[in-house]
N, C-alpha and C positions, 0 to 999 in steps of 0.2 A: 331813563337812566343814561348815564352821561361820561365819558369816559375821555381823559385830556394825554394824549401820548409826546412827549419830551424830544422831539426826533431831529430838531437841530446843530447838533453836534458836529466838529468836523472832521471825525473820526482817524485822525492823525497818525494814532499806534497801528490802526489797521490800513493804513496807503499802501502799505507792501504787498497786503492780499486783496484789497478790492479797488485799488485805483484811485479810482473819482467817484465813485457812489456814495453817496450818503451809509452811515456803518447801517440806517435801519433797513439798507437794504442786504445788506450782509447777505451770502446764503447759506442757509440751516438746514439740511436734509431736501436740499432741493424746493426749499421756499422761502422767501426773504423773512428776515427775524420780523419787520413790522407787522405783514400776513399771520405768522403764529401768533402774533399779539390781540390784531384785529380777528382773528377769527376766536379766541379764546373769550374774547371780550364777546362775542354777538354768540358765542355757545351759552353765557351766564344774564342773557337778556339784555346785554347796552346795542340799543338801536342807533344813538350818535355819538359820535366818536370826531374830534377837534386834535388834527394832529398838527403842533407846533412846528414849524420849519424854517430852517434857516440856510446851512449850507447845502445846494446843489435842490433846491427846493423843488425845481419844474423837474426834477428826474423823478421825487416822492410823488409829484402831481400827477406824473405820466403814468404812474405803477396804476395807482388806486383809480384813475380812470378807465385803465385797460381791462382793469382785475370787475367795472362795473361797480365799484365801490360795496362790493360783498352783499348789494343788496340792501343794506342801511344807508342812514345817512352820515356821510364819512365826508368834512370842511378840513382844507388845507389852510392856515392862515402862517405868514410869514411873520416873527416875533420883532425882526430888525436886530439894531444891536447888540450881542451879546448878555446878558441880564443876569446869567447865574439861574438855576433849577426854578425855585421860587421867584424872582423876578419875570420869568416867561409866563407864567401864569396869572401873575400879578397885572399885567401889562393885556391880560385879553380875560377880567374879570365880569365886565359886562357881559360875557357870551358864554357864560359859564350857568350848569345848573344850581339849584339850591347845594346840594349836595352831589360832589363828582369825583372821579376814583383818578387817580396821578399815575402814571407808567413811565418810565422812562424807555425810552428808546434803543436801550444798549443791552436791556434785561431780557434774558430769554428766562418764562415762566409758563408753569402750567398749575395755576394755582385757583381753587375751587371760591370764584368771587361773590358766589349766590351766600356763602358760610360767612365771606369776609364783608360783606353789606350786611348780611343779619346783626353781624355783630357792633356794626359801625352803628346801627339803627335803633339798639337795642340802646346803646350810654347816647342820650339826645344832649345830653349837657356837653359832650366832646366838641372840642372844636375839631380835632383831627383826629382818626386814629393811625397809626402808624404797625404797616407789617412787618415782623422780627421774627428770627429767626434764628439760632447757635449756629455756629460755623465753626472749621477746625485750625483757623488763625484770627482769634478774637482779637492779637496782641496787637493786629495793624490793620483794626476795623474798628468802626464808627459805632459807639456801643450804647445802650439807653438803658437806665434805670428806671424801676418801676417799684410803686409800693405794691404790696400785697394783693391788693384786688387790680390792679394789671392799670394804674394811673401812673403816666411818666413823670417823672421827680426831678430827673435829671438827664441830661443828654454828655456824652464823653465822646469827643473826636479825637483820631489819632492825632499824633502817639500820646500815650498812654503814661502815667506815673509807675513806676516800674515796681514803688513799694507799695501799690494799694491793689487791692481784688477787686474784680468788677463783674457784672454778671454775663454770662456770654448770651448777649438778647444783642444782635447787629441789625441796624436798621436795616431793610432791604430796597428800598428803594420804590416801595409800591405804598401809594395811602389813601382813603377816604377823606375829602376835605367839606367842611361847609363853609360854599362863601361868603358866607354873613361874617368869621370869622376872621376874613383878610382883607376888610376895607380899609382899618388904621393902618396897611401898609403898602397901602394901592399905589400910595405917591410918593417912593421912596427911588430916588435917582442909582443907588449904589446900587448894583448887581447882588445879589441874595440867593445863594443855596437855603433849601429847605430843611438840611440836619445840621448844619453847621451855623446858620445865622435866623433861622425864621421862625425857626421852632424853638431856638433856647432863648428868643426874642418874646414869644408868645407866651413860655413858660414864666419867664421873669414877668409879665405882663399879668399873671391869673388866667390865663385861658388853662381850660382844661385837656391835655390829650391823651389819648387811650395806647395801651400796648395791643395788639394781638398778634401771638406767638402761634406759629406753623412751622415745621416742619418740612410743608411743602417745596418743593424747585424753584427757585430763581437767584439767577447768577448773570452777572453780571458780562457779557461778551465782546467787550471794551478790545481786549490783546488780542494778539493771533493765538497765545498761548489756551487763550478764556476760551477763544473762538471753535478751537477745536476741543478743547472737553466737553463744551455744549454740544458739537455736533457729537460728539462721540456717545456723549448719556444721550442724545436723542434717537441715534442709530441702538443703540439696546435696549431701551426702551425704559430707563432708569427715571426718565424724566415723568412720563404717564402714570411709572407706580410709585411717584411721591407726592401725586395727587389725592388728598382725602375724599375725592370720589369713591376711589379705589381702597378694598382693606389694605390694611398695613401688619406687619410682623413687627414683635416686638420683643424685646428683653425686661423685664421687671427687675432692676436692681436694690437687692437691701442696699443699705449704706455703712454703716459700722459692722468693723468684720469683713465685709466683703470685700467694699472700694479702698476704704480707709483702714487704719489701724484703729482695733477697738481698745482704746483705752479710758475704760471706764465712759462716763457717759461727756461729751466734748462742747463744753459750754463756751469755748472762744477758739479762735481761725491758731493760732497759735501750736493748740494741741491736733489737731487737723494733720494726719500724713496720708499721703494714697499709699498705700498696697504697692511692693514692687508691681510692676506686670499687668496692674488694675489701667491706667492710660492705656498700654498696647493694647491690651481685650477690649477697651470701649472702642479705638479706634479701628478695631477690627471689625467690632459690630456696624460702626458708625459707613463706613466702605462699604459691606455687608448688604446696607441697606434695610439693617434693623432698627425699629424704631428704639431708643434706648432709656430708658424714665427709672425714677429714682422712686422707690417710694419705702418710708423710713419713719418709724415710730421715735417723734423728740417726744419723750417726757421730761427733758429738759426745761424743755419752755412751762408746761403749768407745775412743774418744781418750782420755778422762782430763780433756775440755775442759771438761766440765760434769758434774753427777752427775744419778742420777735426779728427785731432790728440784728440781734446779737450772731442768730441762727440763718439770718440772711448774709451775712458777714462771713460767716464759717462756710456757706454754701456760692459765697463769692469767691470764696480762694478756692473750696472744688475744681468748682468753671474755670479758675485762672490759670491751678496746677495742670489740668488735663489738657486745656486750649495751649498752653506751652509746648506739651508733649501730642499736640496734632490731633485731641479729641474732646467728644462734647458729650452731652447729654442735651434727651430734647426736650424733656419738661424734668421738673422734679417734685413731687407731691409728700408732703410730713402730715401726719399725724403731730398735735401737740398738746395732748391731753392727755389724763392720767387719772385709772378710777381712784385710788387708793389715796387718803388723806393723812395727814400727819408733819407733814414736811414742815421744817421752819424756810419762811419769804411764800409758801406755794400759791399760786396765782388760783384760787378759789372759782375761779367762773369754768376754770378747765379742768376740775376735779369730778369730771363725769365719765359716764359710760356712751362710749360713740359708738358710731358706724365706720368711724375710718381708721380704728386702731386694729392695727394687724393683730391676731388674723383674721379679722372682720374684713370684708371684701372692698369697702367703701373707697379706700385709694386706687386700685385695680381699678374699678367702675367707672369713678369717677376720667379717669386715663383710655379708658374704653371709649366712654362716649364721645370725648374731646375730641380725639387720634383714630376712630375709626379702627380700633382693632381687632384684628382674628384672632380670637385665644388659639383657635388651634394650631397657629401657626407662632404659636407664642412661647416662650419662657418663663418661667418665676426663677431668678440664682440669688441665695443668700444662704446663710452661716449657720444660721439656727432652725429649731424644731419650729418655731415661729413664721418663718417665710415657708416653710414646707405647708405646715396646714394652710397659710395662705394659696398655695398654690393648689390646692386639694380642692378645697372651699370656691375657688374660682375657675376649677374647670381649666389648669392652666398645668403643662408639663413643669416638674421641677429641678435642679441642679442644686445639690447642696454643697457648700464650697467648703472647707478642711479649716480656712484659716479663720480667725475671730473662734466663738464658739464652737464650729466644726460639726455644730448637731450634739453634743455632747449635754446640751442645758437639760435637756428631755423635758421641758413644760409641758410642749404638745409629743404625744403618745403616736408619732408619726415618719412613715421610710419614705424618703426621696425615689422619684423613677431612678436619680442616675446622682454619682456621687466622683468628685475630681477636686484636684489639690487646693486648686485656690482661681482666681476668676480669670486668668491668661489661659490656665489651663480649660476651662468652661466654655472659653472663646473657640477653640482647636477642636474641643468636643463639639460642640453644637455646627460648626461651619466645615472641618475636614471629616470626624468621624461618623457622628452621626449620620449623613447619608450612605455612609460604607455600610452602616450596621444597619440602617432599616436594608438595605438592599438585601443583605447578609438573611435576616431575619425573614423578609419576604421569600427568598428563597424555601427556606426551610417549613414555612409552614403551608406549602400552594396547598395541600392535599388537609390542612386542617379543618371540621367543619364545627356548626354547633354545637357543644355537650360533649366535645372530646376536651383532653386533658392532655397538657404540653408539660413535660420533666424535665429539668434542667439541673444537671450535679456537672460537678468537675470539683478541684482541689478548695480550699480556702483562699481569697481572693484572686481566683484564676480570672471573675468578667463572668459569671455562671448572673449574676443580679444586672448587669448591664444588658447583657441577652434577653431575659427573660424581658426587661422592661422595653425592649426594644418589638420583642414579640407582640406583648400586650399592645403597643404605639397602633404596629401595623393593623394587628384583628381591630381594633376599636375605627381605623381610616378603612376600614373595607365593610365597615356598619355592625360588626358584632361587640356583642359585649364580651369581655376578657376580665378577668381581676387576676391580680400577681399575688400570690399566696406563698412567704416567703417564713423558709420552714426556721429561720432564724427564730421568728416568731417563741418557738418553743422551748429555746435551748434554760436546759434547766440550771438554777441557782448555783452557784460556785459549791455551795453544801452538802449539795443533794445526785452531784454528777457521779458516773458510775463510771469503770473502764472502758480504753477506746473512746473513738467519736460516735458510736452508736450510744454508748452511755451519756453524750453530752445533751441527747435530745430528748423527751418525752415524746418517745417513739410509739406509746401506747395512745397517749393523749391524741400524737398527729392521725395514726390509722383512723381514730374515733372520728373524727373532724373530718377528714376527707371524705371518711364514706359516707358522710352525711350530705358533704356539700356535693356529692357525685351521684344521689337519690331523690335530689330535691323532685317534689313534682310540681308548683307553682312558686313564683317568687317569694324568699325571705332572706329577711335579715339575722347575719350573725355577730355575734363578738366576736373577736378575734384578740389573742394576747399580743402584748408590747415586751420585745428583751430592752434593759437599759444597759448599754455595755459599759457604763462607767460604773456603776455601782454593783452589775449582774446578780441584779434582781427582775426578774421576772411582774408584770401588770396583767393580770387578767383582765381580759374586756375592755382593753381600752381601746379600740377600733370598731368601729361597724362594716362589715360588709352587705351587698346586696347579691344575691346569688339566684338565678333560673334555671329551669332544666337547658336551657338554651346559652347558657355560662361558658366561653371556653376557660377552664383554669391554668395557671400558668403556677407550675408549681415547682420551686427553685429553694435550692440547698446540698449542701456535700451529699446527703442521702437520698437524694430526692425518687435515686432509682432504683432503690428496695422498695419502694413503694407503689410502683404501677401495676402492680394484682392488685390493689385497690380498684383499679378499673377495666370494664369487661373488654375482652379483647375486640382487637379493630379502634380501640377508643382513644388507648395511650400514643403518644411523640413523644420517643427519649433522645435527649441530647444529650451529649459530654462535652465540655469546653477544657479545653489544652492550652498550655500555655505556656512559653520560655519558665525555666525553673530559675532562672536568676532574677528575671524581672519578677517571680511570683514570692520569693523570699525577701525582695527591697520590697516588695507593695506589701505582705506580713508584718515587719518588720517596722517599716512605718506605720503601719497600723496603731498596733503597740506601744511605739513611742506617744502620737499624737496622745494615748489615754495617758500620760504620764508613767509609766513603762522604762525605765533607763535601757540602754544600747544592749547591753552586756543581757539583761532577763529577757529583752523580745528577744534574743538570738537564740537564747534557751528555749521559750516556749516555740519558737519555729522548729526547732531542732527536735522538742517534744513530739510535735506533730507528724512530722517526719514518720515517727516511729508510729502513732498507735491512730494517725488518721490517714497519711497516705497510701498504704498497703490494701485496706479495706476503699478507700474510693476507686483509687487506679484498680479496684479487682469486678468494679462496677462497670467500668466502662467499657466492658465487654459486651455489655447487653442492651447498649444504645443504638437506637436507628442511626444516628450520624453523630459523627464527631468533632468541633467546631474547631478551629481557631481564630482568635479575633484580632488578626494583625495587626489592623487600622491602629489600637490601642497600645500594641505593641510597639508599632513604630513610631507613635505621637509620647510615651510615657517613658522620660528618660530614665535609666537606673541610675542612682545614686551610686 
């Protein structure tokens, strides 16, 4: 294995900070950027390594003889004149393996090459493959298009046509080459870059070369400016964990509803808007250091509504809108099938039933195995009852976001861990408050053990469901099983409701339930009912739960704490969650609105409530072990 490093350069931009050294001696957390190269390279099995040189060449010489040449065999050879990226290689192609990997010299990387050789090895027909990556200024970066199964089509050098979309895949300047591939241009006098002139040479030519998209680190430490954000991710350690050695966290984005605006189903880039706030929250995730993937049911495509090409076009101007506004995504995976027949145009071969239609786990998995992700340190955020079972179904926390659907479709018969306005806001939760509330939450429950019962009430939209699921987070990361038992569940038929908010529950029905699921003596499975709040009709059995004597339940509702004589003493944790009364009547009140509710009637039934449910819960909270307030959410959720 065989590895060609670019390191003749005469590093110009950086004279101010390193003098007269070659830039690849640069130093990087106290070791020259060529050493992180050459040791990255002999960590992935290249035993030789041919580093090109040209300016200040006996200092490159001096290093790698002192350093003992790491131990492999490490050749200095000098390129001569100038040649351009590709021309330096071209010019020392006798000394070259069958197949050998391009570095350049200015790039600091920590990038997993045993994964980017598998991959090179596996397409044998490539002449090249080329590693790419998103970045959060695609607009004055070197961009490559690729079809579908990841073959480059096309290469795009800055600057860019300002009215066309293009996909944010930037070359990075690292690639697999075979040199069987570059004899027709072994004796070309003119100097030759390899993304600007060698490779869209090649392509016009029939040669075939491959994409492969990572995630991983590498940047380019050309400026002083570069110079130091490299040392600075290398000093935190940013750099190591955007290596797919290492798991990865990640966000799972729907797409309609969430990112975009859902306007019906979006057959051309045209109809295409993001979400106010949808760029800032990816860019925040993006900073974050969250992996960020799209995954998004087109039934578009085997409608006949749009074709492949059409949906890669719509998903060109995504990348375009958000890399404008400083944010990416790092893959994007669609579903583009549809069981159900009938359509006029519909594309016949895609009228099946798959594995990668939400909420079937198949795009999730498929992004798992790619990206090396940890569910548990993961996300699912999207609009509908849809991404939630998806998120259930994959062992993956969820965030249902207000805007698009809002959760409102009720397909799937299923509650979100955590619910917030729309995806800026999801960005605030997951990265400011969420850590406040597991802490919040770990507090409160140290003295919890197996087979006890956590109660959680406080007002109507007080955070009494964001607690409880926060609860559940923690027992489940300290090895217990926990299930949220959310006494909404119950709330009876608009028809059938009786006075107060005691009358609004089937209060007989929950005592029944609980003392059952607080008796178990070996594991079963329950039904559990579904409230639909758009239509307030009530689902019997539409949930399964799994419940042991070894169950902690988390049991959350305005009532939730007339009900721990259900459980024998020493067993129960009651909680009250408190909350600003103005923020708790704007978070009512929108409520209401979102179901279609005009301004004037949600202020009425707040005002309802007031009377015949506030008196009886505040007269609850007397009998709670502790009493909460969740400020984190107080102070992140503006009032209207």
């Amino acid at each position: 294995m065989q590895a060609v490093v670019l390191a003749g350069g005469l590093g110009t931009r950086l004279r101010g900070r390193i003098g007269d050294l070659p830039k690849s001696l640069a130093n990087i957390g106290g070791k020259p950027l060529l050493e992180h190269q050459i040791l990255l390279a002999k960590q992935h099995g290249i035993e030789r390594i041919l580093i090109l040189v040209n300016h200040a060449a006996e200092q490159i010489v001096e290093f790698c003889n002192h350093r003992g040449n790491w131990g492999i065999e490490v050749r200095c050879v000098d390129d001569g004149a100038p040649r351009g990226t590709a021309g330096a290689v071209l010019s020392v192609l006798d000394l070259l393996d069958e197949d050998f990997l391009t570095i350049y010299g200015d790039t600091m990387l920590d990038v997993d090459l045993t994964r980017f050789k598998r991959f090179h090895e596996k397409h044998e027909a490539a002449a090249a493959t080329v590693f790419t990556h998103p970045n959060d200024h695609p607009h004055d970066s070197d961009l490559i298009e690729t079809s579908e199964d990841g073959v480059v089509t096309a290469f795009h050098p800055y600057p860019h046509d300002p009215g066309c979309f293009y996909p944010n895949k930037v070359s990075a300047a690292l690639y697999y080459i075979r040199r069987q591939a570059l004899y027709p241009w072994r004796a070309t006098a003119t100097p030759l870059d390899f993304g600007k002139d060698l490779f869209p040479e090649m392509l016009r030519a029939g040669a075939e070369i491959r994409s492969y998209s990572s995630p991983e680190y590498i940047k380019d430490a050309g400026t002083p400016a570069r110079l130091d954000k490299v040392c600075a991710d290398l000093a935190s350690g940013r750099i190591a964990r955007a290596s797919l050695a290492s798991p990865q966290k990640a966000v799972f984005l729907d797409r309609d509803g969430c990112i975009n605006v859902d306007d019906g189903h979006i057959d051309r880039p045209e109809r295409f808007e993001l979400i106010e706030g949808a760029a800032a929250a990816i860019a925040c995730f993006n900073q974050a250091e969250y992996r960020t993937i799209v995954v998004t049911n087109q039934p578009v495509v085997a409608r006949g509504d749009c074709s492949v090409r059409d949906l890669r076009m719509i998903h060109n101007k995504m990348e375009t809108e958000l890399g404008r506004r400083g944010a990416f995504v790092d893959a994007i995976y669609y579903c583009p099938h549809h069981p159900d027949r009938g359509f006029a145009g519909e594309v016949a071969a895609l009228k099946v039933h798959c594995e990668c239609r939400k909420p079937a786990t198949g795009l999730i998995d498929q992004a798992i195995e790619a990206l090396y992700i940890d569910r548990r340190q993961s996300w699912v955020i999207g609009d509908s009852s849809t991404d939630i079972a998806l998120a259930k179904r994959s062992g993956i926390r969820s965030i249902l976001v207000e805007t698009g659907a809002g959760g409102l479709d009720s397909k799937y018969h299923v509650m979100p861990d955590y619910t917030v306005p729309d995806l800026f806001e999801a960005a605030k939760f997951i990265l400011t408050v969420h850590p406040t509330l597991v802490d919040t939450a770990s507090d409160l429950i140290a003295h919890v053990n197996p087979g006890d019962v956590c109660f959680v009430a406080g007002l109507s939209r007080s955070g009494k469901s964001v607690l409880s699921s926060a609860i559940a987070e923690v027992l489940r990361g300290r090895g217990f099983d926990a299930q949220v038992v959310a006494l909404d569940r119950w709330i009876r038929p608009a028809t059938d409701r009786e006075a107060t908010v005691m009358g609004r529950y089937d209060m007989k029905e929950i005592r029944k339930i609980l003392s059952r699921l607080v008796s178990v003596r070996s594991r079963e499975t329950l039904d559990l009912p579904y409230y639909e709040k758009l239509s307030r009709v009530s689902h019997p059995g539409s949930e399964k739960i799994s419940i042991s004597p070894e169950t902690i339940l988390v049991v959350e509702g305005a009532v939730a704490l007339s009900l721990s004589d259900v459980v024998l003493p020493g067993r129960a944790h009651t909680f009250f969650v408190d909350i600003d009364e103005e923020l708790r009547r704007y978070r009512v009140t929108r409520e209401y609105s979102r179901r279609g509710v005009d301004r004037e009637a949600a202020a009425r039934i707040y005002s309802s409530r007031q009377e015949d449910e506030t008196p009886i819960v505040l007269a609850s909270r007397a009998s709670a072990n502790q009493c909460v307030r969740l400020r984190a959410i107080e102070l992140i959720e503006a009032v209207g």
